[in-house]
mmCIF file of the N, C-alpha and C atoms, coordinates in Angstrom:
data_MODEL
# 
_entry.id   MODEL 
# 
loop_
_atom_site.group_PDB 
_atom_site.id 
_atom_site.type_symbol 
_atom_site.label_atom_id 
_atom_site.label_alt_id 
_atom_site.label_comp_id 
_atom_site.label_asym_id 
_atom_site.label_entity_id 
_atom_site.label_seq_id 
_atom_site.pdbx_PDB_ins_code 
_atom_site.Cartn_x 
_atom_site.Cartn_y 
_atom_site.Cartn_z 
_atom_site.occupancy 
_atom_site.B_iso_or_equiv 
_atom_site.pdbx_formal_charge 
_atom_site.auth_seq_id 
_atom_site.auth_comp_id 
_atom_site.auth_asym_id 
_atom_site.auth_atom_id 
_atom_site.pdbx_PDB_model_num 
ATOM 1   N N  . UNK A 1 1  ? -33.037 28.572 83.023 1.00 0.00 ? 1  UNK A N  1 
ATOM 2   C CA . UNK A 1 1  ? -31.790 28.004 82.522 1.00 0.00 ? 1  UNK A CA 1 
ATOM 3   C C  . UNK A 1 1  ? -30.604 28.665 83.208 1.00 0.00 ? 1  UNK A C  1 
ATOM 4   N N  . UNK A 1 2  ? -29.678 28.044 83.794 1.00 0.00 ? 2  UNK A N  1 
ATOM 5   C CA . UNK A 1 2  ? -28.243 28.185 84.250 1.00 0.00 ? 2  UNK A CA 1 
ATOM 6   C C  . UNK A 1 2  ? -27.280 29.309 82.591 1.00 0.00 ? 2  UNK A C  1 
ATOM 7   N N  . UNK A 1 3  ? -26.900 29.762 83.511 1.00 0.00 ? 3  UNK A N  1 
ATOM 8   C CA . UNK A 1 3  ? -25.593 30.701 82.392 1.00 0.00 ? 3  UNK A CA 1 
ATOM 9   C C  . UNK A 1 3  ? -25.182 29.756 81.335 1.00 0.00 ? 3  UNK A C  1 
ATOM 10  N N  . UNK A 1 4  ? -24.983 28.688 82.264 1.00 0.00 ? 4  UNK A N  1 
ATOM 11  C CA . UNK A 1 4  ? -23.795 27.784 80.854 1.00 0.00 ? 4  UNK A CA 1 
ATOM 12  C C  . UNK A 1 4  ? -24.626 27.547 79.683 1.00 0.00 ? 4  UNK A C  1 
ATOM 13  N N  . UNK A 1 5  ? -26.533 26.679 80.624 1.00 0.00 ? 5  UNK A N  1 
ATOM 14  C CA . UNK A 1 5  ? -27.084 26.037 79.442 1.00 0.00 ? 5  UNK A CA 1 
ATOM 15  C C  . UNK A 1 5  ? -27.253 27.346 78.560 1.00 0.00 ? 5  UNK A C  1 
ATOM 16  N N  . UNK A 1 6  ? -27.612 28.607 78.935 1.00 0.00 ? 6  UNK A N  1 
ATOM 17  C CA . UNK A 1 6  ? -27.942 29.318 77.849 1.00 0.00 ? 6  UNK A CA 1 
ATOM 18  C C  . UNK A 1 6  ? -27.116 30.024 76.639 1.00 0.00 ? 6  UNK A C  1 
ATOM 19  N N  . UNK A 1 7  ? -25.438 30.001 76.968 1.00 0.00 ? 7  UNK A N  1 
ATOM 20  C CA . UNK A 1 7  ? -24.213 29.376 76.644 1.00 0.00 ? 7  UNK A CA 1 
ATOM 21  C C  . UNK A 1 7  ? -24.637 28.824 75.321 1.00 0.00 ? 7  UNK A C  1 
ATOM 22  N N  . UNK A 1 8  ? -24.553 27.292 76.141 1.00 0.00 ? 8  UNK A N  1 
ATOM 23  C CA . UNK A 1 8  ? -24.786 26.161 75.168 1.00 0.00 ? 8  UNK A CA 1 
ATOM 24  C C  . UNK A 1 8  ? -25.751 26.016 74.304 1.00 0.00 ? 8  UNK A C  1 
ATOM 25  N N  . UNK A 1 9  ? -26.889 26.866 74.527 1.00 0.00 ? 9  UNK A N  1 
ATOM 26  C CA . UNK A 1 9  ? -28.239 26.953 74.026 1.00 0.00 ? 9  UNK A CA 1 
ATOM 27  C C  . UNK A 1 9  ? -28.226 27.451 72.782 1.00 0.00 ? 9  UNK A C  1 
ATOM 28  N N  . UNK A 1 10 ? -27.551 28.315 73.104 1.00 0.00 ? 10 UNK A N  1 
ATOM 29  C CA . UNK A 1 10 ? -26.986 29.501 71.534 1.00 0.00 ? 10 UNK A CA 1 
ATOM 30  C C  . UNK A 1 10 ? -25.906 29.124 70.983 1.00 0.00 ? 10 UNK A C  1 
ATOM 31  N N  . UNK A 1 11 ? -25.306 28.505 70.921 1.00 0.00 ? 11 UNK A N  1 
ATOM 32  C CA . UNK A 1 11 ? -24.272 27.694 70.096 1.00 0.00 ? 11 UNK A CA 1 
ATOM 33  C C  . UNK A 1 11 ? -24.681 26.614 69.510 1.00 0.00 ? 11 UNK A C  1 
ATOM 34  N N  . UNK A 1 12 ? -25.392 26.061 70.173 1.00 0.00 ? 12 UNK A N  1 
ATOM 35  C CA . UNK A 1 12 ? -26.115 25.264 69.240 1.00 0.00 ? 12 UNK A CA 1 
ATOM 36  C C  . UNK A 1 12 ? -27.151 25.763 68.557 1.00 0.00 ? 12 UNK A C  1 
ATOM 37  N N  . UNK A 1 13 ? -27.912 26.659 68.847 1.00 0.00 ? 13 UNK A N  1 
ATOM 38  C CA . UNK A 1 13 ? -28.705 27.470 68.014 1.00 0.00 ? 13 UNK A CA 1 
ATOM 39  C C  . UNK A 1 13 ? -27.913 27.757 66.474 1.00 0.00 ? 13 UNK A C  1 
ATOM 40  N N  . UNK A 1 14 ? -26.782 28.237 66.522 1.00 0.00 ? 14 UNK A N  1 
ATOM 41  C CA . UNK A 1 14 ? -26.220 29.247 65.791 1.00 0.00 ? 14 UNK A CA 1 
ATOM 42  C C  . UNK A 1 14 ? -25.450 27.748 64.953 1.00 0.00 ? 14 UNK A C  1 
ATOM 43  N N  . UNK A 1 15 ? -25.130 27.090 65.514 1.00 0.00 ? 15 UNK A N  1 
ATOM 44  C CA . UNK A 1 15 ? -24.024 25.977 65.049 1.00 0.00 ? 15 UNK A CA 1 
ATOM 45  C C  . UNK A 1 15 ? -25.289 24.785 64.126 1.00 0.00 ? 15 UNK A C  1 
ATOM 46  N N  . UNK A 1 16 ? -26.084 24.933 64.785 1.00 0.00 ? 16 UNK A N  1 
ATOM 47  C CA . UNK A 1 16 ? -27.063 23.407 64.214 1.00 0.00 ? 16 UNK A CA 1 
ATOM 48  C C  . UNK A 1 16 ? -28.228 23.982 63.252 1.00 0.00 ? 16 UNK A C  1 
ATOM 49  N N  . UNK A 1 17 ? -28.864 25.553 63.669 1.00 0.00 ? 17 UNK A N  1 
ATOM 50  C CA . UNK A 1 17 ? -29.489 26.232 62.799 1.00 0.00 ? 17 UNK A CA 1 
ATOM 51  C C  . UNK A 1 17 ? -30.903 25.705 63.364 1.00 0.00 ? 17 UNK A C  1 
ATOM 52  N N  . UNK A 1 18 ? -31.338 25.696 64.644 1.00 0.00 ? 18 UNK A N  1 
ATOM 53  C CA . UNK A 1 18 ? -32.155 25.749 65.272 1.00 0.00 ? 18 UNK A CA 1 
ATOM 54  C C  . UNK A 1 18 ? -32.406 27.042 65.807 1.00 0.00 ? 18 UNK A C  1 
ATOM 55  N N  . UNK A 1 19 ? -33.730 27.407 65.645 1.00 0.00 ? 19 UNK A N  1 
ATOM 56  C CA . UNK A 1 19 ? -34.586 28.288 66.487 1.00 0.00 ? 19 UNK A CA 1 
ATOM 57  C C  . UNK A 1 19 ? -34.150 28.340 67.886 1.00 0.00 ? 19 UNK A C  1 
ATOM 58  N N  . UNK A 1 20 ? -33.616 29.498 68.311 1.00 0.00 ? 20 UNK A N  1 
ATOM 59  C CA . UNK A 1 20 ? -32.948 29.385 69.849 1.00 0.00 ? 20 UNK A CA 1 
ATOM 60  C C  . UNK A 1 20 ? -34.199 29.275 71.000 1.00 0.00 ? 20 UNK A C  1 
ATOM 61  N N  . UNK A 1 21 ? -35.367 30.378 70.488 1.00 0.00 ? 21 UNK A N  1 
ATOM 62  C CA . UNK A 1 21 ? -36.504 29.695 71.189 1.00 0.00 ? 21 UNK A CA 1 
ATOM 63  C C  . UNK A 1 21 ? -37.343 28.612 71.303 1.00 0.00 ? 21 UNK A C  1 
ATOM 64  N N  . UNK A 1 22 ? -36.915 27.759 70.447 1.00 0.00 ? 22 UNK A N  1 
ATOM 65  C CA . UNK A 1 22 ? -37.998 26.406 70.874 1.00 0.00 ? 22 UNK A CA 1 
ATOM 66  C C  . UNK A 1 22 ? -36.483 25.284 71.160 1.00 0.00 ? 22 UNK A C  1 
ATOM 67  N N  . UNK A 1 23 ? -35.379 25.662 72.028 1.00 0.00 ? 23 UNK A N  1 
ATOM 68  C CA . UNK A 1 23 ? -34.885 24.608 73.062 1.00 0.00 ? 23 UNK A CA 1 
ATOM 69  C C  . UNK A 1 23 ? -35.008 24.877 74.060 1.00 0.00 ? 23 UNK A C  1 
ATOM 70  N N  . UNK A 1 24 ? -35.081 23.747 74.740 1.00 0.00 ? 24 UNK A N  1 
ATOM 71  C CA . UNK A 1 24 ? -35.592 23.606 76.308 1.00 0.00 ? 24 UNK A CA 1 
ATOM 72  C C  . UNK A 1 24 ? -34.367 22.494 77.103 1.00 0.00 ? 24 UNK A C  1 
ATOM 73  N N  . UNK A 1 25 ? -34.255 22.845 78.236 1.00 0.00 ? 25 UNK A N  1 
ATOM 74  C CA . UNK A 1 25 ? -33.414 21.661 78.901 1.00 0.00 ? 25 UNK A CA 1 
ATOM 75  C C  . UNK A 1 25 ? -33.023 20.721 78.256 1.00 0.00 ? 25 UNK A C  1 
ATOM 76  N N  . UNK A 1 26 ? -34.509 19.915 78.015 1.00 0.00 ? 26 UNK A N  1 
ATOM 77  C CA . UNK A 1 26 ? -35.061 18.749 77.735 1.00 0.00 ? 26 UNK A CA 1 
ATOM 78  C C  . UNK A 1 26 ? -34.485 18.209 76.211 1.00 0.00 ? 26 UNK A C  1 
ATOM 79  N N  . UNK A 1 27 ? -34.410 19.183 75.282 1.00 0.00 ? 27 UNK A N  1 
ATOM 80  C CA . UNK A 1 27 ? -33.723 19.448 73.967 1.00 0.00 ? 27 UNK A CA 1 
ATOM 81  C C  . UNK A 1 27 ? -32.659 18.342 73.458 1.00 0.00 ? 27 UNK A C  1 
ATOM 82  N N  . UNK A 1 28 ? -32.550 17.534 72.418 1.00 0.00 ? 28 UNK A N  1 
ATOM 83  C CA . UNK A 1 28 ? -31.715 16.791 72.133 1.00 0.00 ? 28 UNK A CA 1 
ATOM 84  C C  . UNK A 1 28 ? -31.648 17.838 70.320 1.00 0.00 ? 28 UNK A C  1 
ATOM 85  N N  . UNK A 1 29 ? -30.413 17.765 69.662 1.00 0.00 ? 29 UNK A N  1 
ATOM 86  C CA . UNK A 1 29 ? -30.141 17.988 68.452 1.00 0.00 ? 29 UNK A CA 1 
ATOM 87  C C  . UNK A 1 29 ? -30.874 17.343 67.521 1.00 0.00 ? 29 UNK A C  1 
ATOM 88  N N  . UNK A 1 30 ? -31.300 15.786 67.979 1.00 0.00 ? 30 UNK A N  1 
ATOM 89  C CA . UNK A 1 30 ? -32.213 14.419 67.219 1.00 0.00 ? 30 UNK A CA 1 
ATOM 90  C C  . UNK A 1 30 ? -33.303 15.205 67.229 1.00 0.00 ? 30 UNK A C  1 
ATOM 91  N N  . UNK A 1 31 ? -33.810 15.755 67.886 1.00 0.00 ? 31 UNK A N  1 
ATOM 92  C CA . UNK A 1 31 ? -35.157 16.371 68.197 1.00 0.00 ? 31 UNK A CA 1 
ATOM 93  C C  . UNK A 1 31 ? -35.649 17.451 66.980 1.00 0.00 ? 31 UNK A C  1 
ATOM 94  N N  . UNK A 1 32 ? -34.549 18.069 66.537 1.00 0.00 ? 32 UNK A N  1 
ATOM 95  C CA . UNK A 1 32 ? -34.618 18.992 65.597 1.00 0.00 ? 32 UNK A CA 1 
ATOM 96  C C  . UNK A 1 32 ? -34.136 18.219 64.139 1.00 0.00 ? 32 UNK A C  1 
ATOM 97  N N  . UNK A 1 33 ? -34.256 17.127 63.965 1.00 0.00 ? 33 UNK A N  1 
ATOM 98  C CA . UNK A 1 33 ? -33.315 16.253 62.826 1.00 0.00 ? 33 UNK A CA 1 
ATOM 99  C C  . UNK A 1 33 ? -32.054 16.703 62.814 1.00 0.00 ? 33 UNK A C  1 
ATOM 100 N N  . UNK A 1 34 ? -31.216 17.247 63.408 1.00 0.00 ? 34 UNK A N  1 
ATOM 101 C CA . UNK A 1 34 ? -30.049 17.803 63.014 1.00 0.00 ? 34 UNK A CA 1 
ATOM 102 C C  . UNK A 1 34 ? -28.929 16.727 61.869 1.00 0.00 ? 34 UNK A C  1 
ATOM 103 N N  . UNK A 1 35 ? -28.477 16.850 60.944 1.00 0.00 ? 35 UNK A N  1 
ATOM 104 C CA . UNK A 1 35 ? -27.525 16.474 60.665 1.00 0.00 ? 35 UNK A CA 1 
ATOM 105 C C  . UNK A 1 35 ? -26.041 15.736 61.316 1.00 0.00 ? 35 UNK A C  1 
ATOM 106 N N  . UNK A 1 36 ? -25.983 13.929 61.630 1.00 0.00 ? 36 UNK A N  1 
ATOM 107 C CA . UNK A 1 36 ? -24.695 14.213 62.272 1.00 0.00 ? 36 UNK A CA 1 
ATOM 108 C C  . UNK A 1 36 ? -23.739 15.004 62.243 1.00 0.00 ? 36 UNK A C  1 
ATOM 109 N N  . UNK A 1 37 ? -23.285 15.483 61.036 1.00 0.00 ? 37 UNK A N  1 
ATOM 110 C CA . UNK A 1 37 ? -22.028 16.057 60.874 1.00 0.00 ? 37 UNK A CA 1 
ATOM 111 C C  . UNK A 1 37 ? -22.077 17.743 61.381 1.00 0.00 ? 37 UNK A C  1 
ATOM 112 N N  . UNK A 1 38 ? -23.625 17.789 61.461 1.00 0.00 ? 38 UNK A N  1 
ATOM 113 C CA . UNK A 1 38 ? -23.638 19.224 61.920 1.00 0.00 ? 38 UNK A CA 1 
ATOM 114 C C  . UNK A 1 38 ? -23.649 19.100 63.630 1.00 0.00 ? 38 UNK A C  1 
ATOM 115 N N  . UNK A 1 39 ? -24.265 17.948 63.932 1.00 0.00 ? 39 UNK A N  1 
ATOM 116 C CA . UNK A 1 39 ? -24.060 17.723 65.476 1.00 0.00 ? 39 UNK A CA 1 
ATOM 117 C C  . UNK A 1 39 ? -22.498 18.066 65.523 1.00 0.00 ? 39 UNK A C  1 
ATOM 118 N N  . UNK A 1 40 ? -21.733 16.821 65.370 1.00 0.00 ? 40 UNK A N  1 
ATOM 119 C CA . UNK A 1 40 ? -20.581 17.138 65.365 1.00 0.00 ? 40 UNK A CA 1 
ATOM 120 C C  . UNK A 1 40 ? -19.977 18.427 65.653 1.00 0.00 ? 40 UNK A C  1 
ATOM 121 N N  . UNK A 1 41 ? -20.134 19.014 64.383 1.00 0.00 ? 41 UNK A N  1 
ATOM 122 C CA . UNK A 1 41 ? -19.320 20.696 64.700 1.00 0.00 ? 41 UNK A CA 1 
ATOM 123 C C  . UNK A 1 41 ? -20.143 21.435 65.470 1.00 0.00 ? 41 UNK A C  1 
ATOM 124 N N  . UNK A 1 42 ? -21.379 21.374 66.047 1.00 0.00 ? 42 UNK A N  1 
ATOM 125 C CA . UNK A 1 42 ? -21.787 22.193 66.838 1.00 0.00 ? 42 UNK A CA 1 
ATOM 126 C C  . UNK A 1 42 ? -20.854 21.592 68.339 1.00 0.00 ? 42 UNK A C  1 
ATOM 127 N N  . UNK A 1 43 ? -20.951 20.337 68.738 1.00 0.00 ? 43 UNK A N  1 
ATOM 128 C CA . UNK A 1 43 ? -20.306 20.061 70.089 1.00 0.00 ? 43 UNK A CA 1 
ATOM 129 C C  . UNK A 1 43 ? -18.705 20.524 69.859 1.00 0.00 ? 43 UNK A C  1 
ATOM 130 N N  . UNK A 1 44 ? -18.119 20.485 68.782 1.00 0.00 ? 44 UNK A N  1 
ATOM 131 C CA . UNK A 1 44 ? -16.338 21.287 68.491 1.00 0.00 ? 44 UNK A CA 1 
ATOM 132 C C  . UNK A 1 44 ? -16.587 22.605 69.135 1.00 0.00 ? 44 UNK A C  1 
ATOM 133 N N  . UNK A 1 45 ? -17.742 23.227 68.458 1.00 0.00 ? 45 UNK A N  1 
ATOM 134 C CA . UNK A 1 45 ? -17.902 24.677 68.772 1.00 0.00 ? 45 UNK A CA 1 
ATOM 135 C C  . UNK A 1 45 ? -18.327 25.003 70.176 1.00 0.00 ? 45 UNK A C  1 
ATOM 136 N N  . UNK A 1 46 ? -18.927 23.803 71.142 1.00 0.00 ? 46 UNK A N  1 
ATOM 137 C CA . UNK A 1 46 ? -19.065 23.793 72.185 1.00 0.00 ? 46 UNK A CA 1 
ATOM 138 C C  . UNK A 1 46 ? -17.585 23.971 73.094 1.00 0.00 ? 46 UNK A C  1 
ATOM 139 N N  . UNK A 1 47 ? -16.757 23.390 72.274 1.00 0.00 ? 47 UNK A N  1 
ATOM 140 C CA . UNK A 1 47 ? -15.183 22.473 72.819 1.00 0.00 ? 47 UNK A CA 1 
ATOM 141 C C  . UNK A 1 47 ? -14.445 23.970 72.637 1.00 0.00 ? 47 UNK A C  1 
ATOM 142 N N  . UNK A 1 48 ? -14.655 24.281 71.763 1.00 0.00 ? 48 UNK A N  1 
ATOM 143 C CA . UNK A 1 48 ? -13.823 25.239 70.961 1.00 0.00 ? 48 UNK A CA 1 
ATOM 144 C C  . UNK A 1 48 ? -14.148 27.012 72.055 1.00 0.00 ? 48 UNK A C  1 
ATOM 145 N N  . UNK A 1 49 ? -15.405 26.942 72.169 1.00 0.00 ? 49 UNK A N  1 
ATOM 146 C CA . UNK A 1 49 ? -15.927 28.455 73.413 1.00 0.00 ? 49 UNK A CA 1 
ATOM 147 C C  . UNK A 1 49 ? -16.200 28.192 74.844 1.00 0.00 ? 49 UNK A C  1 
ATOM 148 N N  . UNK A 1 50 ? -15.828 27.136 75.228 1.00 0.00 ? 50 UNK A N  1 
ATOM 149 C CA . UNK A 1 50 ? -15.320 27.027 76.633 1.00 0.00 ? 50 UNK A CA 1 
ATOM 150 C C  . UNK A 1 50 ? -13.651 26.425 76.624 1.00 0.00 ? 50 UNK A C  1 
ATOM 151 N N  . UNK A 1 51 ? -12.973 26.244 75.687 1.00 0.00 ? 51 UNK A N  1 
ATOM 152 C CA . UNK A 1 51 ? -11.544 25.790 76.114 1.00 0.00 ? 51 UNK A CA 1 
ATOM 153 C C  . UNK A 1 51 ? -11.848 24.741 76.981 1.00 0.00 ? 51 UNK A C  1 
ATOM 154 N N  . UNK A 1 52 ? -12.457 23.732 76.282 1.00 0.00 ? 52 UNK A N  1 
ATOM 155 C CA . UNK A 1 52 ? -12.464 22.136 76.843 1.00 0.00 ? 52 UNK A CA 1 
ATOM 156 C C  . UNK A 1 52 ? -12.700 20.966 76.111 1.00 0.00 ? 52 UNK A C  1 
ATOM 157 N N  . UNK A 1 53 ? -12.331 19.964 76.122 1.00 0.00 ? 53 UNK A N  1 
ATOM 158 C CA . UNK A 1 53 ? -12.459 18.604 75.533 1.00 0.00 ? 53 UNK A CA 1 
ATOM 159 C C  . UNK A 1 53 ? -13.643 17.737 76.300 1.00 0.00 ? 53 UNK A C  1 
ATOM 160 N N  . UNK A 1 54 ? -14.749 17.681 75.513 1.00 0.00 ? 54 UNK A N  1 
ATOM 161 C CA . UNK A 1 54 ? -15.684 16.769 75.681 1.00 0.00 ? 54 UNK A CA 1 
ATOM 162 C C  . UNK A 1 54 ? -15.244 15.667 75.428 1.00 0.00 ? 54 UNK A C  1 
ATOM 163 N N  . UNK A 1 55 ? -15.806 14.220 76.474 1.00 0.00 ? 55 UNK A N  1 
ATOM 164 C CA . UNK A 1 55 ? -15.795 13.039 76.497 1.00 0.00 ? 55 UNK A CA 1 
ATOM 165 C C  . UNK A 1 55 ? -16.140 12.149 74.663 1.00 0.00 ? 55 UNK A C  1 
ATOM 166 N N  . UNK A 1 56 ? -14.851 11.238 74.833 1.00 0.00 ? 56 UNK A N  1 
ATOM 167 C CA . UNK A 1 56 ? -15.576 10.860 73.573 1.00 0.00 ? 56 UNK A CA 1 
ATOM 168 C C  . UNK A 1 56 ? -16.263 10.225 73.108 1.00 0.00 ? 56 UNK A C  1 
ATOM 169 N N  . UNK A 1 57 ? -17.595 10.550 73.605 1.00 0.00 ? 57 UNK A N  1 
ATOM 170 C CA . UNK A 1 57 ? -18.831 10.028 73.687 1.00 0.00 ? 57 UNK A CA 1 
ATOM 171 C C  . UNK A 1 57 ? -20.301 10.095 72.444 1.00 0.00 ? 57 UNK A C  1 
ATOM 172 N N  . UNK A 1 58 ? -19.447 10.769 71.664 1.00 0.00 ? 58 UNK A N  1 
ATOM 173 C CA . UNK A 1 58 ? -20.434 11.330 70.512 1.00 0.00 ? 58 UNK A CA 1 
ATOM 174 C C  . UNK A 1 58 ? -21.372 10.479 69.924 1.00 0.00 ? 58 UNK A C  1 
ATOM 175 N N  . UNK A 1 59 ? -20.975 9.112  70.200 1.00 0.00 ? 59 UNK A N  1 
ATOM 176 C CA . UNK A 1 59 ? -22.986 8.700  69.941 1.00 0.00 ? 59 UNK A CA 1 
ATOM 177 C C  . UNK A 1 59 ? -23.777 9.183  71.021 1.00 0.00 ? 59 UNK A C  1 
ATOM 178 N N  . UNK A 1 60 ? -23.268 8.963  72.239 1.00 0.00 ? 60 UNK A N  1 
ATOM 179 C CA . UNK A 1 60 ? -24.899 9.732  73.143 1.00 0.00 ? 60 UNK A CA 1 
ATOM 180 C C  . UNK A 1 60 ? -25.441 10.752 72.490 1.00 0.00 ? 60 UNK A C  1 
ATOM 181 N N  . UNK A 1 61 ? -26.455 11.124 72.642 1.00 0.00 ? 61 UNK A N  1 
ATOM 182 C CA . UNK A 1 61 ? -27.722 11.702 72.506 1.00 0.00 ? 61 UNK A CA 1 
ATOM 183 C C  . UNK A 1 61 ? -27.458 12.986 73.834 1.00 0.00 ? 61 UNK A C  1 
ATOM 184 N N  . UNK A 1 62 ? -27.074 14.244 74.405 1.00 0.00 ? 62 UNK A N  1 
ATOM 185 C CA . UNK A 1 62 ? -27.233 14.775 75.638 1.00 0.00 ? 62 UNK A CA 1 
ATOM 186 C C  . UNK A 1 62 ? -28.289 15.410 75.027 1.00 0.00 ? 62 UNK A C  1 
ATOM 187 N N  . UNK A 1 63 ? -29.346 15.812 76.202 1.00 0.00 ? 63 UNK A N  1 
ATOM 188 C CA . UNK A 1 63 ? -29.932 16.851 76.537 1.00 0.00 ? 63 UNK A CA 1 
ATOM 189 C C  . UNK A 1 63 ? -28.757 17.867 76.699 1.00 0.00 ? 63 UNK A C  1 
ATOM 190 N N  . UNK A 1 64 ? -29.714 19.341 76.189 1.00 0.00 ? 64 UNK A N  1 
ATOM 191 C CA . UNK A 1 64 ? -28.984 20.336 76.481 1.00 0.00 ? 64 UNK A CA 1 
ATOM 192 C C  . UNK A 1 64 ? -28.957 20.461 78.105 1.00 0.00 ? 64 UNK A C  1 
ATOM 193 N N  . UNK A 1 65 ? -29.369 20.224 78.694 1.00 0.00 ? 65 UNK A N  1 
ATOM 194 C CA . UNK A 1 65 ? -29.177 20.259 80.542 1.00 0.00 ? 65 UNK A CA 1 
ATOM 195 C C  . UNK A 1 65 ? -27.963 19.521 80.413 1.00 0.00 ? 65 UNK A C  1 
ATOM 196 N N  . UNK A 1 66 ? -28.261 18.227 79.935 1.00 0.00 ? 66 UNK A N  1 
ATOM 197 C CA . UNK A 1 66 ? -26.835 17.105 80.219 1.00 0.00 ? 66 UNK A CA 1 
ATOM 198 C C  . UNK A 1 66 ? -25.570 17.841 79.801 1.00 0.00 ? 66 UNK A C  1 
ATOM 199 N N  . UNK A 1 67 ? -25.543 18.441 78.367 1.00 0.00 ? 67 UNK A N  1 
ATOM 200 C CA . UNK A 1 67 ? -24.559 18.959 77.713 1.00 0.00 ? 67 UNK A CA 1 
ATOM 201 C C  . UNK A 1 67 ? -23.602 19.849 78.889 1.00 0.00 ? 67 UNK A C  1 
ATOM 202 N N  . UNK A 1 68 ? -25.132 20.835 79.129 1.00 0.00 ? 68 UNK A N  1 
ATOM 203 C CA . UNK A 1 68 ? -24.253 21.893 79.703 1.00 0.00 ? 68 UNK A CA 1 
ATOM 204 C C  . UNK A 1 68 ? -24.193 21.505 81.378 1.00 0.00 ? 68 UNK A C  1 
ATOM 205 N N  . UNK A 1 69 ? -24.365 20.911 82.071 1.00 0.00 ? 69 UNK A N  1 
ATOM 206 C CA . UNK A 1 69 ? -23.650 20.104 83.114 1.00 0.00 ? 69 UNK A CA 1 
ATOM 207 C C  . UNK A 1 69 ? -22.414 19.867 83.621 1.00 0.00 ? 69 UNK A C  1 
ATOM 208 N N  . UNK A 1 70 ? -22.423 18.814 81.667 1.00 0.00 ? 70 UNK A N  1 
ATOM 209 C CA . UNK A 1 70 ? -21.036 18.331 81.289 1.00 0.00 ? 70 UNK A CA 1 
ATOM 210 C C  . UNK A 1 70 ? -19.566 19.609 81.199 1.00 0.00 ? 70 UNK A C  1 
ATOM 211 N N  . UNK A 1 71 ? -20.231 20.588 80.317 1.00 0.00 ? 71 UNK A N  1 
ATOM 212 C CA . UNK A 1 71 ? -19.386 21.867 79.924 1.00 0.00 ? 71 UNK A CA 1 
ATOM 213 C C  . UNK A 1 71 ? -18.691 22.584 81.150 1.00 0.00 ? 71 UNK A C  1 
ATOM 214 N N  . UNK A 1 72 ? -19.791 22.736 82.215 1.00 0.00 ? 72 UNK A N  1 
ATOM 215 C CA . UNK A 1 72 ? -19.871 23.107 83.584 1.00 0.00 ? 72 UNK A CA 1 
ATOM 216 C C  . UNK A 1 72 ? -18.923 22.308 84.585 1.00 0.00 ? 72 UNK A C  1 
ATOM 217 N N  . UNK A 1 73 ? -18.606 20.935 84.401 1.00 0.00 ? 73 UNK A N  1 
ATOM 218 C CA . UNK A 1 73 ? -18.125 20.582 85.078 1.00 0.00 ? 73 UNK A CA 1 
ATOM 219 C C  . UNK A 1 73 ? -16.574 20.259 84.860 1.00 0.00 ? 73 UNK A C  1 
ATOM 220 N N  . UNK A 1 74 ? -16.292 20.468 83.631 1.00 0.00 ? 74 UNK A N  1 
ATOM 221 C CA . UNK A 1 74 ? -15.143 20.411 82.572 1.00 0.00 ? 74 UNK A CA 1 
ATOM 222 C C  . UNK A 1 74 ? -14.194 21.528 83.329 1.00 0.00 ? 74 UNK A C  1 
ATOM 223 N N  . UNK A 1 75 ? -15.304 22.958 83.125 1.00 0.00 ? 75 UNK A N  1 
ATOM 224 C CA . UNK A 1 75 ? -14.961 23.714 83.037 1.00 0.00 ? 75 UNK A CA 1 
ATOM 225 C C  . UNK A 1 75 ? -14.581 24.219 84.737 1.00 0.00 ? 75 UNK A C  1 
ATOM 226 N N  . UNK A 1 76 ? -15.252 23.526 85.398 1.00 0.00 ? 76 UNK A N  1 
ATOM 227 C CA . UNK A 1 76 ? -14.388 23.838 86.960 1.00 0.00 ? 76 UNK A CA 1 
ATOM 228 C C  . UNK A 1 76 ? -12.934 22.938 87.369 1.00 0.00 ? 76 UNK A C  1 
ATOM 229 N N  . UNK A 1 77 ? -13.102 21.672 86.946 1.00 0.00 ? 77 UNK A N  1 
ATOM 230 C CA . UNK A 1 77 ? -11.990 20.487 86.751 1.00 0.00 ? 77 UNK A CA 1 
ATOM 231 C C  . UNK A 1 77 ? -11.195 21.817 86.708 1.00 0.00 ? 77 UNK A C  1 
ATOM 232 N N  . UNK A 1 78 ? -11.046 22.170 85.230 1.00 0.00 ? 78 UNK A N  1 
ATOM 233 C CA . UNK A 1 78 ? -10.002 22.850 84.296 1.00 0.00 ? 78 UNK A CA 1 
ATOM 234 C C  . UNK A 1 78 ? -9.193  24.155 85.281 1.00 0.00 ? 78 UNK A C  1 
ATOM 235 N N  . UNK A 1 79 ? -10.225 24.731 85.846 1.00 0.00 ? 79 UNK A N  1 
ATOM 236 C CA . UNK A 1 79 ? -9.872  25.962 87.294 1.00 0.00 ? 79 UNK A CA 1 
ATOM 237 C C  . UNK A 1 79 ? -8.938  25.176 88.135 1.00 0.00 ? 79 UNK A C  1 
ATOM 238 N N  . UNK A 1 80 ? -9.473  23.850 88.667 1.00 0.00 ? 80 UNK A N  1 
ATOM 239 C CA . UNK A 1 80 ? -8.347  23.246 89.649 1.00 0.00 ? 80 UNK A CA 1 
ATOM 240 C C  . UNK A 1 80 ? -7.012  22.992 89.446 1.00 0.00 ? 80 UNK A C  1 
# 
């Protein structure tokens, strides 16, 4: 895993109340039943510890790869 996904890995761990060891890339929040509303504030808390605004896309489904991609690429934009 890349810095960011593992980042993202643990925030959602900590935010959705998933086991940080059983996500993988591959990982969707659906995967774990998560709660929308807990999806929700876990991607704020995503928004909220990189100082960036995710797309407002919140029905997709990301993989944590996709997520943190997304975070990753936000987050260089934001440097320029």
């Amino acid at each position: 895993m890349t810095e960011t996904e593992q980042r993202v890995a643990d925030l959602i761990a900590e935010n959705a109340g998933i086991d940080r060891s059983l996500l993988q890339p591959t990982s969707t929040m659906d995967d774990f039943s998560v709660p929308s509303i807990a999806q929700l504030e876990t991607l704020f808390a995503v928004e909220e510890a990189f100082d960036i605004y995710l797309p407002d896309d919140r029905d997709k489904q990301f993989t944590l790869a996709e997520l943190a991609a997304t975070v990753q690429r936000l987050v260089e934009e934001k440097r320029r």
